[in-house]
N, C-alpha and C positions, 0 to 999 in steps of 0.2 A: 739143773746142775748144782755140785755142791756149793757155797760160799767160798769167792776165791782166799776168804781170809777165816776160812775153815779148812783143820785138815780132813784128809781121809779118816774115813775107819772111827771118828772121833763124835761121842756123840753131839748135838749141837747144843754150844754156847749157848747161856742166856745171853738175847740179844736183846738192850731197850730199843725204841725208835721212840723218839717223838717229830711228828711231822707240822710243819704248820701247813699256808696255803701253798709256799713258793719252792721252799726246801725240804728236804726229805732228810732226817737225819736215821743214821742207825749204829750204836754202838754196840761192839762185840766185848761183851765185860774180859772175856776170858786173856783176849788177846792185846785188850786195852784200843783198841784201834775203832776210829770212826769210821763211816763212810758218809760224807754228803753230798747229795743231789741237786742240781741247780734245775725245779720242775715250772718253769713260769715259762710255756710256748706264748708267743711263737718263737723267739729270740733270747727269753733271760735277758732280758734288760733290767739293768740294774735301776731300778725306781725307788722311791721314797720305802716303800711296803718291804721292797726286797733286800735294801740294806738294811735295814733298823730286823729284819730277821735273820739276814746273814752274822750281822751283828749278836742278839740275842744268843742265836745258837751257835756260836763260837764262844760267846762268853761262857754259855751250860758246858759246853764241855770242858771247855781252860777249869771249870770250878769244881769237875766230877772226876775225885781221886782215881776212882777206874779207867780214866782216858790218859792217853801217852803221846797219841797220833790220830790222823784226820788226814782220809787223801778224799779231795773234791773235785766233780765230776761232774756231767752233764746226763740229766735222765732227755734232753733232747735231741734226736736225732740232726747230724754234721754243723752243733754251734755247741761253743760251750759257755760264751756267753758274746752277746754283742756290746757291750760296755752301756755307758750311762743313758738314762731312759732318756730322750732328747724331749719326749714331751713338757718333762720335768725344769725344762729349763726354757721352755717357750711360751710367752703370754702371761707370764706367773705375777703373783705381788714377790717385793723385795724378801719380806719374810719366809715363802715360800723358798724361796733360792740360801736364803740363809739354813732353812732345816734340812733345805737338799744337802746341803754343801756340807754339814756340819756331819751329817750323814755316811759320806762321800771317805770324808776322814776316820769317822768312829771305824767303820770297816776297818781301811785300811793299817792302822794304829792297832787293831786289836790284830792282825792278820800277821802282818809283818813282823809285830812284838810278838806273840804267840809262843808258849814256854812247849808247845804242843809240837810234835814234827808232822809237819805239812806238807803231801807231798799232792801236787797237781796233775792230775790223770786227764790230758786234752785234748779228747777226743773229737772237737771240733774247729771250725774257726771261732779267733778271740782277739775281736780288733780292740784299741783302744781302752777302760775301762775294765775290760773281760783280760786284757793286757797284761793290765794292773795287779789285777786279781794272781795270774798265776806267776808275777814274778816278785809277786810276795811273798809265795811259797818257798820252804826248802829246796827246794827239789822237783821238776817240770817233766815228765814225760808227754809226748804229744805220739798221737795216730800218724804211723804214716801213709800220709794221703797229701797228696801236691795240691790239690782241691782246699783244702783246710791252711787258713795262713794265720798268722797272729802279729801284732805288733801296736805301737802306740801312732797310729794313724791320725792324729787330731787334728794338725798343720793342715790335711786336705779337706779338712770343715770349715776351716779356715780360725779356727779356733787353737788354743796351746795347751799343752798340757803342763801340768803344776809344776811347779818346781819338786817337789816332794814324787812324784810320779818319774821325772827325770833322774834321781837321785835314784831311785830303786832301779832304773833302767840303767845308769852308767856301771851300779854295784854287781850287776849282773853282766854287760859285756864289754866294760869298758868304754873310756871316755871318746875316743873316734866313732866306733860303731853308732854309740847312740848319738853323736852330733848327726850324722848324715842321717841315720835311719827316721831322728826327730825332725827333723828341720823337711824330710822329704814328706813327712807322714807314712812311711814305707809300713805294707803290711806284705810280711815274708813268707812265703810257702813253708812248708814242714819242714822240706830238705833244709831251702837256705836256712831257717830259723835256727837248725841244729847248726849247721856250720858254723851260722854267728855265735854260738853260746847262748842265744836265746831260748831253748829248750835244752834241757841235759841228756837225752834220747829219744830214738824216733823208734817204736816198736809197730808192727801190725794191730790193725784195732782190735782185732780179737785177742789178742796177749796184752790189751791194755792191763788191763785188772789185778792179772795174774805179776806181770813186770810191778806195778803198784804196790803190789802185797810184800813181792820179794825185797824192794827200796827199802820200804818202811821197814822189812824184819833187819836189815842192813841198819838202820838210824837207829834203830829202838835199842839195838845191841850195845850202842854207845850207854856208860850212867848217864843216865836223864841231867843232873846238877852240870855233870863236867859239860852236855853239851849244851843245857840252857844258857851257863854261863857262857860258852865261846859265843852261843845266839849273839847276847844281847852285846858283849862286845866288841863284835862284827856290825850290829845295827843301831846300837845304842845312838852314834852321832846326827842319826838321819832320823830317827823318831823321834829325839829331843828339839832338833829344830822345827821340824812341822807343831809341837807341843808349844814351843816355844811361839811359834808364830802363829797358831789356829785364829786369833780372833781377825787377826790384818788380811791373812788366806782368805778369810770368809767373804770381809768386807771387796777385795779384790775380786775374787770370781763376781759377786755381785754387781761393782762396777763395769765389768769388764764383758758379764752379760747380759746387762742392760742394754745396750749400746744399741743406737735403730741396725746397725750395720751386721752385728753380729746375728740378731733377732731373724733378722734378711736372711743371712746366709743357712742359719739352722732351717727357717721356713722351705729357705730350697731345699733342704737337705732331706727334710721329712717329706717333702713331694715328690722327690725322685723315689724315695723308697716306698713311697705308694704306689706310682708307678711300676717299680719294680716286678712291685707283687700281682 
């Protein structure tokens, strides 16, 4: 079938792609529009490997005049991402946790600042971390499928999520919602998600694509300047404080998952899900 960010009748676009091992990128010069793939089964979990390339190829495109927008997606089947690699934060040296961590943020900071319109095509479940990810984007369409939930579930790890993570969840549904949704670790089905404003649309999965192409010709139509600049000052106050505070974040997550208690809890955490499977 044709390219949903191709028209009909048109011949095709040069299209670049550069892929590494984890992300599939591919941009359409004509239309200026990315697409990127989240390809790391079983789950996309966001690991050392797959930030510092989520990272990379967000940078190549913020830096490639031809690009304008980037809607990110899942080439796995019912996840779109499971958030942070939990191995990654179990048994490690202090140092380890520090490159994780530091990681964790580069993403983020480049995602959320992003002069690019991003819109998030979520086509699966996105607990925690995978959370993060698409409410950093402009703009959230999720599959609807009751089966598929998303939310910043941390609390039932027993672990919290950052303050900078909370920030991007309250700008998105306000300060109630995400008290109760944080403190429960609530991960919310499609419908509820959209109820709460944690998604902006529920479409069927097959019109994912299609719904995505349409958003973006929607954002793109805005001048690029008038809306980078409302971007940044809309988000400016919440990425300058994470900037401001990265080196104490760091040291914090490190303290905080040191801890024998916490170590405990992750260890159960990755045994059930071995179980699971």
């Amino acid at each position: 079938p044709p390219s949903p960010l191709q028209p009909p009748g048109l011949p095709l676009a040069p299209c670049r792609s550069f892929s590494n091992n984890k992300i599939q990128v591919e941009l359409d010069e004509s239309s200026g529009i990315a697409m990127m793939k989240f390809k790391s089964p079983p789950v996309n979990s966001l690991s050392l490997e797959f930030l510092t390339e989520f990272s990379i190829s967000l940078e190549k495109l913020e830096n490639d005049r031809a690009c304008r927008g980037v809607i990110i997606t899942s080439a796995v089947p019912k996840i779109f991402s499971s958030g942070l690699d939990i191995t990654e934060m179990c048994g490690k040296s202090m140092e380890h946790y520090a490159e994780f961590w530091r990681a964790v943020q580069e993403m983020w900071l480049r995602l959320y600042g992003s002069n690019m319109v991003t819109v998030a095509a979520v086509n699966g479940s996105s607990p925690a971390g995978g959370c993060l990810v698409a409410l950093s984007c402009d703009y959230r369409i999720m599959a609807e499928n009751p089966k598929f939930s998303i939310g910043l579930n941390e609390a039932q790890l027993g672990i919290v999520a950052p303050f900078w993570f909370k920030d991007t969840f309250v700008n998105t549904v306000g300060h109630r919602i995400a008290e109760r949704s944080l403190q429960l670790g609530s991960l919310h089905p499609a419908p509820e998600a959209h109820r709460l404003g944690l998604v902006d649309e529920l479409v069927p999965e097959e019109k994912l694509m299609e719904k995505a192409a349409a958003v973006m010709a929607q954002w793109l139509a805005i001048p690029d300047h008038a809306r980078q600049l409302t971007k940044t000052m809309m988000r400016k106050a919440v990425l300058d404080r994470l900037v401001a505070h990265r080196e104490e974040d760091i040291k914090n997550f490190i303290t905080f998952v040191s801890k024998e208690s916490i170590q405990k809890s992750l260890r159960m955490y990755m045994e059930m899900l071995k179980k699971r499977k």
